[in-house]
C-alpha positions, 0 to 999 in steps of 0.5 A, spaced: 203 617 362 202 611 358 205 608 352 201 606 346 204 601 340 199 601 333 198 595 331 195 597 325 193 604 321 189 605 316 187 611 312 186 607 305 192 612 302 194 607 298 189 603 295 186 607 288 179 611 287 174 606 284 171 599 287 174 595 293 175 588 289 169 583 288 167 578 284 163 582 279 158 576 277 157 575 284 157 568 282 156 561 286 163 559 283 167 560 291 163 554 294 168 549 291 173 553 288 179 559 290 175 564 286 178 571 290 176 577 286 181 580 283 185 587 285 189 590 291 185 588 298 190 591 302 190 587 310 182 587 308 178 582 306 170 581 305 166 576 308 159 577 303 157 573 297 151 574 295 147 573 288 143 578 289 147 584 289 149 587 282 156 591 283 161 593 289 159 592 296 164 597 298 167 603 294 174 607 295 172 615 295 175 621 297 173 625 302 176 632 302 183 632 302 183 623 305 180 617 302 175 613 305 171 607 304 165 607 303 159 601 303 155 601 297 150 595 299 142 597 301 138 591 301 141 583 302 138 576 300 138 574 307 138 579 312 143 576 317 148 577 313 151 584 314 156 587 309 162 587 313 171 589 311 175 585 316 182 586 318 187 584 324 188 579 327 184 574 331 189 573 337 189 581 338 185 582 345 186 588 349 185 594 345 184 601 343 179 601 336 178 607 333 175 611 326 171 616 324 164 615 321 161 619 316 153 617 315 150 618 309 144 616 310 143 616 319 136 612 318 141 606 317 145 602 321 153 602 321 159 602 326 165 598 328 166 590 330 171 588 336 173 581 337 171 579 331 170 572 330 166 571 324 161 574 322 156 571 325 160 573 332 163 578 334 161 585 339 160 592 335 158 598 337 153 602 332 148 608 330 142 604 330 134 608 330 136 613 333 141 610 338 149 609 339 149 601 341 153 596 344 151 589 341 153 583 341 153 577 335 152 570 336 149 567 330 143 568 330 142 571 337 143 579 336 143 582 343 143 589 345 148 589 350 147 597 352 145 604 349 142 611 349 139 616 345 143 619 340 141 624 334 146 624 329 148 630 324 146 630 318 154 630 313 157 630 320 162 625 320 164 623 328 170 619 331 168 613 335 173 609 340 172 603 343 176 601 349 176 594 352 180 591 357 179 584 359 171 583 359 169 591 360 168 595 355 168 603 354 165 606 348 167 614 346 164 619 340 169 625 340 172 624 347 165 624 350 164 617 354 157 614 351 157 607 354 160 602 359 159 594 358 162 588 361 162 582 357 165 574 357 163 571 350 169 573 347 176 574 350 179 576 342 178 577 336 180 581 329 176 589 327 171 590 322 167 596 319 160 594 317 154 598 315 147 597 311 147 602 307 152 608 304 157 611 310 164 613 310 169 610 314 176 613 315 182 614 319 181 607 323 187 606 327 188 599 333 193 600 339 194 597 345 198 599 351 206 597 351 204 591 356 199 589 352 203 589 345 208 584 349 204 580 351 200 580 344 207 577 342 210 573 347 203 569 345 205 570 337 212 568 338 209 561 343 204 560 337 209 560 332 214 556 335 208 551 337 206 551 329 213 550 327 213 544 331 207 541 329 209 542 322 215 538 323 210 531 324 206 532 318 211 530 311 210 536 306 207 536 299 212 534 294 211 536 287 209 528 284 208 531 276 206 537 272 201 536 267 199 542 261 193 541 259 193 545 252 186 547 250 181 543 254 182 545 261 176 547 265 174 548 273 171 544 278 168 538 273 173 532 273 173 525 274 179 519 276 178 511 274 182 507 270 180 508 263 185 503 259 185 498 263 192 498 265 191 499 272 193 507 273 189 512 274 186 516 268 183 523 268 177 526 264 175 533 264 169 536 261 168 544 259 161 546 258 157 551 255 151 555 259 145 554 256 139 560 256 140 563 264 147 563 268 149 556 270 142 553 270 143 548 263 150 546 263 151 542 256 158 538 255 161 542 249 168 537 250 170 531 254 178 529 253 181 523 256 188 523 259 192 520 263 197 522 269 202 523 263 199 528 260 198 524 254 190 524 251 187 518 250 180 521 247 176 526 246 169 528 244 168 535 242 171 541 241 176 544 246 175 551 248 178 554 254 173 559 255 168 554 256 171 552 261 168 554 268 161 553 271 159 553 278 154 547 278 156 540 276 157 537 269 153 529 268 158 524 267 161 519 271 167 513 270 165 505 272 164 499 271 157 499 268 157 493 264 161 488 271 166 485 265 172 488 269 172 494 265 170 501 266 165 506 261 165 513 262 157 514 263 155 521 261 149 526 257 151 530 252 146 533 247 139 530 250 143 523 250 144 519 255 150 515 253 155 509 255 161 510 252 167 504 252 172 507 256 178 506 253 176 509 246 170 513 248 166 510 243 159 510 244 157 503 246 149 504 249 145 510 248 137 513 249 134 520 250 133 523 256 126 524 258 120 528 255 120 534 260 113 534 260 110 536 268 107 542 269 110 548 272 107 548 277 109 543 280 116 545 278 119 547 285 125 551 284 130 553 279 127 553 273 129 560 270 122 564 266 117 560 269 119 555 263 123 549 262 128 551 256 128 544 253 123 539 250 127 534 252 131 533 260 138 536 261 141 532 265 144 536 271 148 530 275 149 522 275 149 517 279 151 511 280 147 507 285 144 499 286 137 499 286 136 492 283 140 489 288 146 487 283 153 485 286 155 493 286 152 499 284 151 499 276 143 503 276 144 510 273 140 515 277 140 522 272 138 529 275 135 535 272 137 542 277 133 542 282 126 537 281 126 530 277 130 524 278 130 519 274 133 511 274 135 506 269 138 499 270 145 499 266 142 496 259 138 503 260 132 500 261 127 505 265 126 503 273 123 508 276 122 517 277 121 521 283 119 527 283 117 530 290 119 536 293 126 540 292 132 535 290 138 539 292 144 538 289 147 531 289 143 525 292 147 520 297 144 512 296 146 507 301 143 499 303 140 503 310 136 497 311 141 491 309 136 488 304 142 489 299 139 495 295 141 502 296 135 507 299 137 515 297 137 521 302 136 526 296 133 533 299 129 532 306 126 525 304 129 518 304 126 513 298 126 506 297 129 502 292 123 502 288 123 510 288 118 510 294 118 516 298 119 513 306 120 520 310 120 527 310 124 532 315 120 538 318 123 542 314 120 547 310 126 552 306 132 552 302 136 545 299 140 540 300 147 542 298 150 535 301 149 529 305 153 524 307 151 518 312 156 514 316 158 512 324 159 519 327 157 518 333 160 514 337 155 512 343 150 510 338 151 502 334 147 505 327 149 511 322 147 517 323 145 522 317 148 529 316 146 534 312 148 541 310 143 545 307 143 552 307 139 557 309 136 550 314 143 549 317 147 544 319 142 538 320 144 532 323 138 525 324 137 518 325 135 513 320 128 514 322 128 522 319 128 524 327 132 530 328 137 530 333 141 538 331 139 543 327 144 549 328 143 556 324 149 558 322 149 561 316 148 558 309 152 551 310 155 549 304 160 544 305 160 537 310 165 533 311 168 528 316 173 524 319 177 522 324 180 530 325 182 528 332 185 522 333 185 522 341 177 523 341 172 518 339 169 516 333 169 522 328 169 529 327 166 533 322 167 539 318 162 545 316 164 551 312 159 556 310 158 560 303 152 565 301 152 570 305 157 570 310 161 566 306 167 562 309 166 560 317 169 553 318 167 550 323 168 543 327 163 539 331 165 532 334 160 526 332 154 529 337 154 535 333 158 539 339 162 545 336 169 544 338 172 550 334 170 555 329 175 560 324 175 564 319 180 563 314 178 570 310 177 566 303 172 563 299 173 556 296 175 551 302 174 544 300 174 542 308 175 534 304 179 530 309 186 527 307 189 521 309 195 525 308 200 521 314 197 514 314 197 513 320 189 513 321 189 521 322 185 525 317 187 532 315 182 537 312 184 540 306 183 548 305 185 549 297 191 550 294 194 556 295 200 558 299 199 563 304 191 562 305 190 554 304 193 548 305 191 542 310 188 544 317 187 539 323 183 539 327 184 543 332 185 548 326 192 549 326 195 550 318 200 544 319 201 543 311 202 548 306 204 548 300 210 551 296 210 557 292 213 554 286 207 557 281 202 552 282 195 553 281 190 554 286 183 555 283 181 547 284 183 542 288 181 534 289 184 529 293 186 522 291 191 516 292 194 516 286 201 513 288 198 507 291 200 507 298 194 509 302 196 516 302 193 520 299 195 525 294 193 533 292 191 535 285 191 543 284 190 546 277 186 551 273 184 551 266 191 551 263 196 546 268 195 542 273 200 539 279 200 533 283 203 533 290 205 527 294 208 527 301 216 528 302 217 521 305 217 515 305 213 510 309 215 503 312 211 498 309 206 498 303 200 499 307 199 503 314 191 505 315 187 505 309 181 508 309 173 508 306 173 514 302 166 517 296 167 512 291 171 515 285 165 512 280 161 518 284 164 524 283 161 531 284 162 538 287 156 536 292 159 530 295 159 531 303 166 527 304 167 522 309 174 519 311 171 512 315 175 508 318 175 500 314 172 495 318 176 488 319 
């Protein structure tokens, strides 16, 4: 007789009747913050945001004298995202997987995932059109690896088993074999329940036999101790200073530069107020100064912690506008377009911004009622670039949501508008052409330094979230331009606005690079996805070769590359929190954790701030922030310095690199 081990059971006996936990404003707000919903999730995790939705995907309900957890969610944005809860783990590989299933509505389809990936990968076996189905999942390929005919009883509630062993697979409905299937793609994975529309799951167990089960932990205990030695080459966070920030903290919209002209970083944080729809006409209700001590410099405005979060950016920046060696604080407030003396915040330069007086038909996107709210333009970024040619960027480029840019000079005069297509979120400018002017990649276009459009990519949907342009790929002597942009994927072309990859892979938010993996050439670059299934991250050499994918279980994965070590290799910055983020290499490995000592998780920015070429991580939310820095000291006063975004273009749409410096 064979011997079983359960290496997880669940009858949701311990979670209360009422809504799996969800973020109830199905918000924008995980793309760039920790932002899990509160309440008790048990070993689950939902791998779904979608802005269409209006309540819970999943409900906790009883059935008879049991619980169940039944799925709520009938119809989804974008079709390839499935309402999913996942548990497990992703080392687990021969196992015996089983619940029951009760259908409340047999013309749907639901059932159960095995050697879950994401959720973009995985097997399932599922009721489907009349059908019980093996499937396999990958990506966008959904593939049928067997079926038959089956009918369902209506109300009747079945026990569904999966074996697998190895690459082959046996699927049983109340002890009766079904379907038998052998397959390779994937060797190991975690569990899922899924369904498309209201179905009960309950009494799901995972076991393996006695020799599977140590097997299962002679590989944990390998792993770990494989960890624990890997941990032991990266310095640990080292908490540096602490800082309340009383009344005027806010989320994601801070910005870094010296403000007094004392040669140490200062900080600015702005709250908001949402204006007529969601997110879509942020206004700077308050602008306070500080510096690393805590101590304010200036404020404009009036503080209110209930302004403080918004899932979209705020118009302000911190440069030298004016070159005299000092930095201004570039910013729109109330329809103004502003320069402020950045040691006193007093206005130093100001013009309205512009009349927003183009039809709406030729308004792309974002404008919520078919009309513009405001006479005037509300600025929904800044940018500061170098149009006319100057010794470093000192143009103002102003943004509204979706549609208009505008650019000015840095004594405010007007240079030019563009207004073609969708913009995206934050544009990206660089001398591409070496004329010693900055072009800009904003949306699918590239455009001159005088606003005029040279190329637009074949691509017809969604927006660009962020951009980034460098050396990725090693085998090539000029820049390559990558992009992540939505439901379009990850993009990758050349200066000429030739596509060399287009990879679906859900909705990609974030882009990052770096030099991940030292003993490979050229750099890595780091991908993580949002709306719909949220929370892949994944890596690709500078080819756009996928070397790695992992689904952390959480939303609000920075995926910035820190200088942590300063010996050229780069880290990858999850979030804050203690047991799910932390820094990554590349290979995924979390070899840099941060102490539970009440720090806060919500936000989290990378930044030297020491001076030593390393860099430092600010963790905070509306009321404190922690900066930490490495627990060791270096030998010398700079080990490999690196070209990272500059500090004057702050935004929450930055496709984040982390080149190496030239000469």
């Amino acid at each position: 007789m064979v011997d079983y081990i359960v290496l997880q059971k669940e009858d949701f006996s311990d979670f209360k009747i009422g809504d799996f936990p969800y973020d109830p404003d199905h918000s924008a707000m995980g793309e760039y913050h920790y932002y899990p919903p509160k309440g008790y999730r048990g070993n689950w995790y939902s791998n779904l945001a979608d802005y269409g939705l209006k309540g819970p995907m999943w409900l906790i309900v009883k059935d008879g004298n049991q619980k169940a957890m039944e799925s709520q969610v009938m119809e989804l944005v974008r079709p390839w995202a499935w309402n999913m809860l996942v548990t497990g783990n992703e080392s687990w590989d021969d196992y015996i997987l089983e619940a029951d299933i009760k259908m409340l509505n047999s013309n749907i389809q639901s059932g159960l995932a095995f050697r879950y990936q994401n959720s973009r990968c995985f097997y399932g076996v599922c009721f489907e059109e009349g059908k019980i189905k093996a499937i396999m999942r990958n990506h966008e390929d959904y593939v049928e690896l067997v079926s038959e005919s089956f009918v369902l009883q209506k109300d009747k509630k079945y026990s569904v088993k999966v074996i697998g062993k190895d690459n082959n697979f046996s699927v049983y409905i109340d002890d009766k074999l079904v379907l038998e299937f052998n397959d390779n793609t994937y060797a190991t994975g975690k569990v899922a329940i899924f369904a498309k529309g209201p179905t009960q799951f309950s009494n799901l167990s995972v076991s393996c036999t006695k020799e599977s089960y140590e097997k299962l932990l002679q590989k944990k205990n390998q792993e770990a101790l494989a960890l624990e030695e890997e941990r032991k080459k990266y310095p640990q966070p080292k908490l540096w200073k602490t800082i309340d920030l009383k009344d005027f903290g806010a989320g994601r919209n801070i910005r870094f530069g010296d403000l007094t002209g004392d040669g140490q970083c200062d900080v600015i944080i702005a709250q908001c107020q949402k204006r007529v729809f969601k997110d879509r006409y942020g206004h700077i209700s308050c602008l306070t100064a500080f510096d690393l001590e805590g101590n304010i410099i200036w404020q404009i405005g009036e503080p209110n912690p209930e302004h403080g979060y918004i899932s979209a950016d705020l118009p302000f920046q911190i440069a030298d506008i004016d070159m005299d060696g000092k930095n201004e604080v570039i910013v729109s407030i109330d329809f103004k377009l502003m320069i402020l003396e950045g040691s006193t915040g007093k206005v130093k330069m100001s013009i309205d911004t512009p009349i927003s007086d183009d039809p709406m038909e030729t308004l792309y996107s974002g404008v919520p009622f078919d009309q513009y709210a405001f006479d005037h333009v509300n600025v929904d970024c800044i940018r500061i670039c170098n149009f006319t040619g100057k010794e470093k960027p000192t143009d103002i480029l102003i943004k509204d949501r979706y549609n208009r840019l505008w650019a000015y000079d840095n004594q405010l005069q007007f240079l030019w508008k563009y207004h073609d297509g969708i913009t995206g979120h934050f544009p990206f400018t660089k001398d591409i052409n070496g004329d010693g002017k900055e072009e800009m990649v904003v949306g699918y276009n590239l455009v001159d330094s005088n606003g005029k459009k040279i190329w637009t990519l074949p691509v017809e949907t969604d927006h660009t979230d962020e951009i980034l342009i460098g050396p990725l790929d090693p085998t090539k002597d000029e820049d390559i331009i990558g992009m992540v942009s939505g439901d379009e994927g990850f993009i990758l072309c050349d200066l000429e606005g030739k596509i060399l990859l287009k990879e679906l892979i859900g909705h990609a938010q974030r882009i990052s690079a770096g030099n991940f993996r030292p003993e490979e050439k050229g750099y890595e670059i780091a991908i993580t996805t949002y709306w719909g299934s949220q929370g892949i991250v994944m890596i690709y050499n500078g080819k756009g070769e996928r070397l790695y994918s992992f689904e952390p279980g959480t939303d609000g994965n920075m995926i910035t590359p820190v200088n942590w070590t300063g010996d050229g290799q780069d880290l990858i910055l999850l979030n804050g929190n203690v047991e799910k983020g932390g820094m990554i290499d590349g290979y995924g490995r979390r070899v840099v954790t941060f102490p539970d000592d009440g720090h806060p998780d919500l936000c989290a920015e990378v930044i030297d701030l020491t001076g030593d070429c390393r860099e430092e991580i600010v963790l905070w939310d509306k009321e404190k922030m922690y900066i930490y820095t490495q627990d060791n000291e270096i030998s010398q006063e700079k080990i490999c310095d690196k070209e990272k975004y500059p500090h004057y273009n702050g935004s929450n749409y930055r496709g984040e690199f982390s080149w190496h410096k030239k000469g």
